[in-house]
N, C-alpha and C positions, 0 to 999 in steps of 0.2 A: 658346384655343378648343378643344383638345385635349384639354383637363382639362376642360371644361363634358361631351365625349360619353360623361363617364367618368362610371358611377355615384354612386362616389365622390368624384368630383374628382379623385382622387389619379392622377400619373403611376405608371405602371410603369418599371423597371428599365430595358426594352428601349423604351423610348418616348424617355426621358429622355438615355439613348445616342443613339437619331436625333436628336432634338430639338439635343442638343451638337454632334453633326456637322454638320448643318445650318446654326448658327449660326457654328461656325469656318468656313468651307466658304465660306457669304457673307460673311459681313462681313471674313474676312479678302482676298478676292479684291476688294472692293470697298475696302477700304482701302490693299490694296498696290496697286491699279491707282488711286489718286487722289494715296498720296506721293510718286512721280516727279517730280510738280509741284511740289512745294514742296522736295525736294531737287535740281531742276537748277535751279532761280533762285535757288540762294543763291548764296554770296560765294568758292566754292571750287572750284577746277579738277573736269574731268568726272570725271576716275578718281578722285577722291575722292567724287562723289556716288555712283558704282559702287561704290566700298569700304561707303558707306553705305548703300547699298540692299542689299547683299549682305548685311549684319550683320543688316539688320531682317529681308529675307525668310528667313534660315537661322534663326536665334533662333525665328522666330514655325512655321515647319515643324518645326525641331527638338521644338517644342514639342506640335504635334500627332503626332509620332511618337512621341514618349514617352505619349502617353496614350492616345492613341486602339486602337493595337493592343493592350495591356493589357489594356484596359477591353474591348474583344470579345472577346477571349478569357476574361476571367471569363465574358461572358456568352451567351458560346456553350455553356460548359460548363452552365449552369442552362438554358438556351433553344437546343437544338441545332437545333429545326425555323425559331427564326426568325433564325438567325446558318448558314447554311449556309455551310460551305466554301470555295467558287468566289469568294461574295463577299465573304467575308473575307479570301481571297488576293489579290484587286482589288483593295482597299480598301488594303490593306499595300506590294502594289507601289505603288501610286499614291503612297504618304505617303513609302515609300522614293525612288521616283523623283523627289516635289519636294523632296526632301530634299539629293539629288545635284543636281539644278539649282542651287536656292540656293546651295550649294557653289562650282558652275560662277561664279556671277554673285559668291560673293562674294571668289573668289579671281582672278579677273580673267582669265574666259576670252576668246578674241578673238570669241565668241558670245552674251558678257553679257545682250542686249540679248533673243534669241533664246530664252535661257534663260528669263528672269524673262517674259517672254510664257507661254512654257510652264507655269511655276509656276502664272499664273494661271488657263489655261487648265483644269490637273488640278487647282484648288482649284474651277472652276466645276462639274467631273464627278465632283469629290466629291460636290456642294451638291445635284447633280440627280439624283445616289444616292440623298441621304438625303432630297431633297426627296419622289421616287417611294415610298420605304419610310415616311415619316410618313403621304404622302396615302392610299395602300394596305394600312395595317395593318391586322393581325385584331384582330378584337375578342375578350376575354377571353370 
């Protein structure tokens, strides 16, 4: 739908960026908040589905910290007025902070449970970041 308001069709750089965050952001909160389920009914003691759930939430955060600050920082340098600052430094603690969680849950803190709440909580306030900046972009 975002591509139909475009002249061209064509995404922009800094659309395509929101566009990514947005979709890690949800679906990754809506997928780590539905595997619990089918890792505490399996066939293996509790601190092993916590060792399992810690491997998947670090990997899958790890993963957005490897890219996502990168990736704004190119594009803050080509688009300063629409990558400011403040919220780039949000945006970085936040992926740092689920990043230390995941950590927390998957090394086996006595707060696991706390933790990986939290993860998903700062994956829902990534998603309503990028959700606010898709719905309120300028237009070229």
């Amino acid at each position: 739908m975002i591509a139909f308001a475009r002249p061209s069709g064509a995404l922009t750089p800094p659309v395509r960026f929101r566009l990514r965050a947005l979709s890690y952001a949800s679906f990754g909160a809506m997928f780590l908040a539905i595997i619990p389920f089918a890792v505490f009914n399996g066939p293996w003691p509790e601190s092993t589905s916590w060792r399992l759930l810690g491997v998947v939430v670090t990997v899958y955060t790890a993963a957005g910290l490897l890219f996502f600050p990168i990736a704004a920082y190119r594009l803050r340098r080509e688009y300063p007025d629409l990558f400011q600052l403040p919220l780039a430094v949000v945006q970085f603690v936040n992926d740092v902070c689920r990043f230390l969680l995941a950590l927390a849950v998957l090394f086996g803190s006595k707060y696991h449970a706390n933790a990986y709440i939290l993860v998903l909580i700062l994956l829902l306030l990534q998603g309503s970041i990028a959700f606010v900046r898709v719905l309120f972009q300028r237009r070229d």
